[in-house]
N, C-alpha and C positions, 0 to 999 in steps of 0.2 A: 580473391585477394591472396597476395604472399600469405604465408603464416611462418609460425617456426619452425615445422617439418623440411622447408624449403628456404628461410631466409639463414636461419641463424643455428639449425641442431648442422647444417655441412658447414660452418664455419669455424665452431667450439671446436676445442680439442676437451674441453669439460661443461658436457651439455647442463649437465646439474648446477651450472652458476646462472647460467637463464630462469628465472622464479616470477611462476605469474601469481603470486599470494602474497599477504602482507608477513609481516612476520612478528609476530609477538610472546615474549615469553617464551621464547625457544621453540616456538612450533610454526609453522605456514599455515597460514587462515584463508578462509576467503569472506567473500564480506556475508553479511546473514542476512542483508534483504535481500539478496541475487540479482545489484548491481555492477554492472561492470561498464568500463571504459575499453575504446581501444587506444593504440601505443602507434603512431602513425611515423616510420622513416621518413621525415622531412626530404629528404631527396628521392625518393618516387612515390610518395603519397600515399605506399602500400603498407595496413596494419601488420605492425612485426609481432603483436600479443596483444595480450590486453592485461587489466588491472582492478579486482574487486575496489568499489567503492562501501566502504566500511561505515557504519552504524554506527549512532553516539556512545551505544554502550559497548564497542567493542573500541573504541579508543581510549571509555572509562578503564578498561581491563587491564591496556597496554601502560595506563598510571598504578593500576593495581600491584601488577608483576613487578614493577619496574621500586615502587613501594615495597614489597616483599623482598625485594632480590639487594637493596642497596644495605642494609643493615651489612649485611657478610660482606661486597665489594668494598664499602667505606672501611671494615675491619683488617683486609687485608693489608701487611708490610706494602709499600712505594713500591721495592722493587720484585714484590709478586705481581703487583701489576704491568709494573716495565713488561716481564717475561711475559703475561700474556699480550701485550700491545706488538712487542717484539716479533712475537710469533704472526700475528694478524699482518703487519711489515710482508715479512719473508712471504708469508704465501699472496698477499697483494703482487710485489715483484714476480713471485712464479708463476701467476698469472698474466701479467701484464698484457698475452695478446690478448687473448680474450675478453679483458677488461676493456679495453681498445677498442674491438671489433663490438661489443654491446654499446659503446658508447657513440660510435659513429655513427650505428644502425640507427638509435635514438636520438641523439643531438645531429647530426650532418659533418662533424669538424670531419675534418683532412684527417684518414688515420697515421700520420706522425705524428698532428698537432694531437690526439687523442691519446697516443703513447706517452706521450713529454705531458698530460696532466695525471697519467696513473703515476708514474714515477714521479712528479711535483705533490702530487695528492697521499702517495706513501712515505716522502719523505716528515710529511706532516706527525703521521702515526711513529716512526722511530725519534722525529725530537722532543716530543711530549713524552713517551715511552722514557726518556731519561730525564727530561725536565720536571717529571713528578716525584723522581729522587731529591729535588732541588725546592720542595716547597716550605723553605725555609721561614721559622718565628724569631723573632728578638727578644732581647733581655734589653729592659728597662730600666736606669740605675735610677733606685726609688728616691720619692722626697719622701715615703714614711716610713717611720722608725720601724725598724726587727721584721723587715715586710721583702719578700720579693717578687718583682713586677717583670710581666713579660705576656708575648703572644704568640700564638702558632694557630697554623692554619687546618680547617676544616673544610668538607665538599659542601655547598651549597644546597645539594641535594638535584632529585628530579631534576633534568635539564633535557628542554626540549626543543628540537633546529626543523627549523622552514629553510629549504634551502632550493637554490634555484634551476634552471635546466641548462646554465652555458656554461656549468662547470658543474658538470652532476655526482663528479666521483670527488675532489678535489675540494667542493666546499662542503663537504658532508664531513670527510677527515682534519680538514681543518679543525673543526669545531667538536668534534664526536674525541678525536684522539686526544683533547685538550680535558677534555669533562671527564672520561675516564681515567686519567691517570691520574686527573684531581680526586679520584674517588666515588665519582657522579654517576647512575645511570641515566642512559639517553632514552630518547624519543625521536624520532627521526622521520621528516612528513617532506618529502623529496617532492620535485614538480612532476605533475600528470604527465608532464612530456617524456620526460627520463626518470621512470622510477627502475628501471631493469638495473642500470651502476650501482644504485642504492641496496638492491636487494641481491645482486652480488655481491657487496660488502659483506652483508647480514651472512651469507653462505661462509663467506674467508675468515667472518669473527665467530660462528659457531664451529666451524674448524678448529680455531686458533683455542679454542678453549673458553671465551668468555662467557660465563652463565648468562644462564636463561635469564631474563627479563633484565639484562643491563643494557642490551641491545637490539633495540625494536624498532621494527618500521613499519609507521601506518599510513594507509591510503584514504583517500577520499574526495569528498567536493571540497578545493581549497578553503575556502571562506570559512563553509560547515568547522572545518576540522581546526583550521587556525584559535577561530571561537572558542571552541572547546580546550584548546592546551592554553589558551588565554586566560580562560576564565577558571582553569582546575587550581584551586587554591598548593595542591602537594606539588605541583611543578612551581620550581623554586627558581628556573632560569630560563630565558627563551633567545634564542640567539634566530637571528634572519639575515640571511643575503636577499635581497631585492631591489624592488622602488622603492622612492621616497612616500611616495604616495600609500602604498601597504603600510610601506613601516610607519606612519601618521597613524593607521588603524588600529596596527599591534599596540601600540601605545595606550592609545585609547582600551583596547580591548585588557588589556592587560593592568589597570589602575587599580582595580578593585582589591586585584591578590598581590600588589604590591611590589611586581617582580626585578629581579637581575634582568638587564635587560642589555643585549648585544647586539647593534645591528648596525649591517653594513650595506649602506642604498644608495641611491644614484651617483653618478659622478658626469661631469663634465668639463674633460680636461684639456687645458689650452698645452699647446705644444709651441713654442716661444723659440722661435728662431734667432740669434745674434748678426747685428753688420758683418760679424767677424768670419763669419761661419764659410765654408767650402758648400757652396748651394748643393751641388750633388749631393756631397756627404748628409748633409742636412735632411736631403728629398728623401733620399734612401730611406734613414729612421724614420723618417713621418707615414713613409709607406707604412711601414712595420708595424710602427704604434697606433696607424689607425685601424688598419686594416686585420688586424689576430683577431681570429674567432670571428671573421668576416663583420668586423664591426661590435659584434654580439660581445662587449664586453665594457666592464664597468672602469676601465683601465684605458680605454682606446682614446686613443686622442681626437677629440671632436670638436677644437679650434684650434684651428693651426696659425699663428701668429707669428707672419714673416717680417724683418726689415725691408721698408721699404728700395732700402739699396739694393737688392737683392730678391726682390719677389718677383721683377720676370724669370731671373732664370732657375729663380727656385720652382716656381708653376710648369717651367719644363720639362726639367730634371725629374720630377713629380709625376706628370703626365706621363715622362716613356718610360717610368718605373714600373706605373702603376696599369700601364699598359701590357704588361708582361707577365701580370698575375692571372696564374692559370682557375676558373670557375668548373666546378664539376663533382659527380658524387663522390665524397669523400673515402672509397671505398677502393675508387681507381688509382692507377699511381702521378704521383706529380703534379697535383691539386694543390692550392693553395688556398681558396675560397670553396667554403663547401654552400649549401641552404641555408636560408634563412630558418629560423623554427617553424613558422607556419604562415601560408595567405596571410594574414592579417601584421605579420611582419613588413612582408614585401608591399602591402599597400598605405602601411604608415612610411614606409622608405621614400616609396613615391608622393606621397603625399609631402613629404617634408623637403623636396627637389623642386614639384611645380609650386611648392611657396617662396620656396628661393628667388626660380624664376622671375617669379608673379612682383617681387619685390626688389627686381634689378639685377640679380646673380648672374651669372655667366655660368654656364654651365661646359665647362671644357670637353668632356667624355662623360661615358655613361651611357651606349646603346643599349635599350635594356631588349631587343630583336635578338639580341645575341643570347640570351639565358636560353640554359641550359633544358629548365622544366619551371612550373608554375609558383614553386615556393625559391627560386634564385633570385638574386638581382647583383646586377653587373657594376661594378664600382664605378661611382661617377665622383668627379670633379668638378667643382661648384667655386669662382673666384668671385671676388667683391659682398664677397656676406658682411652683413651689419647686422647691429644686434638686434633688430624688429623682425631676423628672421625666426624663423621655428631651426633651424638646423644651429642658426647659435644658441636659442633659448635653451633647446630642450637635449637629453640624450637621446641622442638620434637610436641608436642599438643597431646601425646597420652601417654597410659600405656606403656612406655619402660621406666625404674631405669635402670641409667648406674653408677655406685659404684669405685671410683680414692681412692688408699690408697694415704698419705701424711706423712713424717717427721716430721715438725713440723710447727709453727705459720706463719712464713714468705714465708713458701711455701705454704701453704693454702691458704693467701691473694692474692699470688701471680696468683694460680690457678682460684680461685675464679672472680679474674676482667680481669682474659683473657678471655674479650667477648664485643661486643659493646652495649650490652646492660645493663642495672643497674636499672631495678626495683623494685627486693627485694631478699633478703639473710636470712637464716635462721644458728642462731649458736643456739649448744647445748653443755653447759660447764657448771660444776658450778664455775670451775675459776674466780674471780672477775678480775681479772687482765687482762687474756685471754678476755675475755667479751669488756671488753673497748678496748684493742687493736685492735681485729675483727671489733667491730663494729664501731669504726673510722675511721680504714685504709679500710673498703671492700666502693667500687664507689656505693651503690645502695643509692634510694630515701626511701627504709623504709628496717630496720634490725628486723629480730622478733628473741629473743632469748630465748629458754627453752619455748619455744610456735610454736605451729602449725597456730592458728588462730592468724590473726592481725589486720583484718580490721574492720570497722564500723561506725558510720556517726558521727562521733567525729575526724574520721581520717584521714589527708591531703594523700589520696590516689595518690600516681603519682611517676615516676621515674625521674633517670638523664643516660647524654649517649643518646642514643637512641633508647631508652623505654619512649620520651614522652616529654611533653611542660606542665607544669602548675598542678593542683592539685586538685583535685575532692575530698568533705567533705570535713569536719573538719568547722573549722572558717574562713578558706580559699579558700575553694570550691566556696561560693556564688562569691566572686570578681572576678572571668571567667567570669560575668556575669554584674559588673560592672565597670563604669568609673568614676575617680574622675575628680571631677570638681572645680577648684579654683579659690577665690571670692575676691577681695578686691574692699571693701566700703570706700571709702572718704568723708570725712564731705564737703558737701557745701561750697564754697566759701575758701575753704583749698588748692588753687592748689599753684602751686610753686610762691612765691614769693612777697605773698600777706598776 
């Protein structure tokens, strides 16, 4: 088998950000039963490392540290912790290839599209970095006599993130750089698949200066360990990127100690074509927005809802786009589709194709003879999907476009929110009219219209339905992380009566 001697120390320019140990409490651990996992490149199926699976009691430890270390983090001025978040920033960007290069070795993406999430993933760490200067209380003008009334913010405390493997650097900062400047120590349980971005973070924040036990990362058997940060009463906050279906469990698992709870899970988003539209124009973006992160994404557009006036030659336009995108190890140049994460990806992909089939789909393209190696799968185009398919019900998580022609406005909307999930919707109209209607009546938590891109750390990330609890970025990201607290002051000798 590759290993690191061969895959990834000739590719670092800083081999010491490669960490096969968990890290807690400012030290590298390995696990204490002398379990491990391997770390398998999704595009050639060769272990790049591997990763101790960690003991109950060595996750108890990392609530320990994390318990001892928060008294002085919570103590410190706002912007002594800017400066260290700041500093964690800078040497993120100084790193950038190498962040990249670990992250494509583990995930598969195209390394541009791995470049464009360190740099989305640190812009996360400098807007918290000064948003924690901004975690402003109010003053209350009291109804009681000689009394003043107000509130201001404190850290929630303990704060622990499940996060996922199609954006392994990028949803970790999101949530870590929010709790930190709120005050909070983290916890940090990244997927078996890419825990290497995770634990080079943990190398760029003990760089950066931030004490021991505010920033920890533990491995393990998911479930094992989810349990456990579930059920530890001092974890105060638990924030998850995933399923719907996980996050039903955290929920569940999480009752007893009563937690803050942030989660952001499935989506399934129509992409809502206008009569008005320039077909090409239109195919173009739908490429885009299905196709990032080779599908693997909770953002991708996975009904695409064309007007009927216009759905042949949007399915054209479509086709010789989507014919163009180049499949292959993300390592090479000019890639555009990397790997799926693993087998069992690429045979739900297929599996949710011949149900199409099976159920009257047209399947345009999609030779899958042409992949690359055994964890690819080659974008296929799927027209006439109805909602009894599996590729409308469900997120697909991979390159399948399944293409619904539609009448008009109110059968769009209509189409569009039959799903339980409501993360994000994509309309393409220049209609001002159409535009408002769409984007009022569809259930999602963010609309992008006449745009592919929508997110970035200005933006309350999060759905409604169940796609999710609460709101990552923006100006409302950080308060996941805090509690208000409220104060009334009575003057001396001012009680009732006197």
């Amino acid at each position: 088998m590759t290993t690191l001697s061969t895959t990834l120390a000739k590719r670092l320019e800083d081999p010491r950000l490669f960490r096969q140990y968990a890290y807690v409490n400012g030290k590298w651990t390995h696990g204490e039963g002398g379990r491990e996992e391997a770390v398998i490149d999704p595009a050639t199926g060769e272990a790049i490392g591997h990763i101790p699976l960690m003991e109950a009691e060595q996750i108890t430890a990392a609530v320990d540290a994390a318990e001892d270390a928060f008294v002085q983090w919570r103590a410190l001025r706002a912007d002594e912790r800017c400066e260290k978040l700041l500093a964690w920033y800078d040497l993120i960007q100084a790193n950038r290839e190498d962040l990249a290069t670990i992250m494509t070795l583990e995930q598969g993406k195209p390394l541009p599209d791995a470049r464009g999430e360190v740099e989305y993933g640190a812009s996360f760490v400098r807007w918290f970095a000064e948003e924690g200067k901004r975690t402003y209380g109010n003053t209350i003008p009291s109804p009681i006599p000689n009394a003043s009334l107000g509130t201001i913010k404190e850290p929630v405390g303990i704060s622990a993130m499940i996060t996922p493997w199609n954006f392994p650097l990028a949803m970790i900062t999101r949530k870590a750089a929010a709790a930190l400047a709120a005050g909070c120590p983290v916890i940090i349980k990244p997927a078996n698949e890419t825990p290497f971005s995770a634990l080079a973070l943990a190398e760029l924040a003990e760089r950066a200066g931030i004490p021991e036990g505010i920033f920890n990362v533990v491995l393990g058997d998911p479930p094992e360990v989810s349990k456990i940060l579930c059920s530890e009463p001092r974890i105060r906050a638990l924030s998850f990127t995933g399923s719907t279906r996980v996050g039903r469990i955290l929920i569940e698992q999480s009752a007893n100690t009563v937690k803050r709870l942030s989660l952001e899970l499935g989506g399934n988003a129509p992409f809502i074509v206008g009569p008005d539209m320039d077909p090409k124009e239109a195919a173009y973006a739908a490429v885009a927005a299905k196709f990032q992160t080779a599908g693997q994404d909770c953002l991708a557009a996975n009904r695409i809802l064309v007007h009927e006036s216009i759905h042949d030659e949007f399915v054209a336009q479509f086709a010789e786009r989507m014919s163009a995108l180049t499949v292959g190890n993300g390592l090479q140049s000019e890639i555009d589709l990397g790997p799926l994460i693993h087998r069992q990806a690429v045979e739900k992909a297929a599996s949710i194709v011949d149900d199409a089939v099976s159920r009257g789909a047209t399947m345009v393209a999609g030779d899958q003879s042409q992949a690359p190696g055994e964890n690819f799968f080659m974008p296929v185009l799927l027209t006439g999907v109805t909602p009894q398919m599996k590729v409308w019900r469900e997120e697909n998580f991979a390159p399948v476009a399944g293409i619904t022609a539609y009448r008009d406005d109110d059968e769009a909307i209509e189409m569009a929110n039959d799903t339980e999930y409501g993360l994000a919707a994509y309309i393409y109209t220049h209609d001002i009219r159409r535009i408002w209607k769409l984007m009022r009546a569809l259930e999602y938590g963010m609309v992008s219209v006449n745009s592919v891109k929508m997110t970035g750390p200005p933006v309350p990330f999060g759905g409604v339905k169940q796609s999710g609890l609460g709101r990552e970025g923006g100006a409302t990201g950080i308060d996941e992380y805090l509690e208000t607290k409220y104060y009334c002051l009575g003057a001396l000798g001012s009680v009732s009566g006197s």
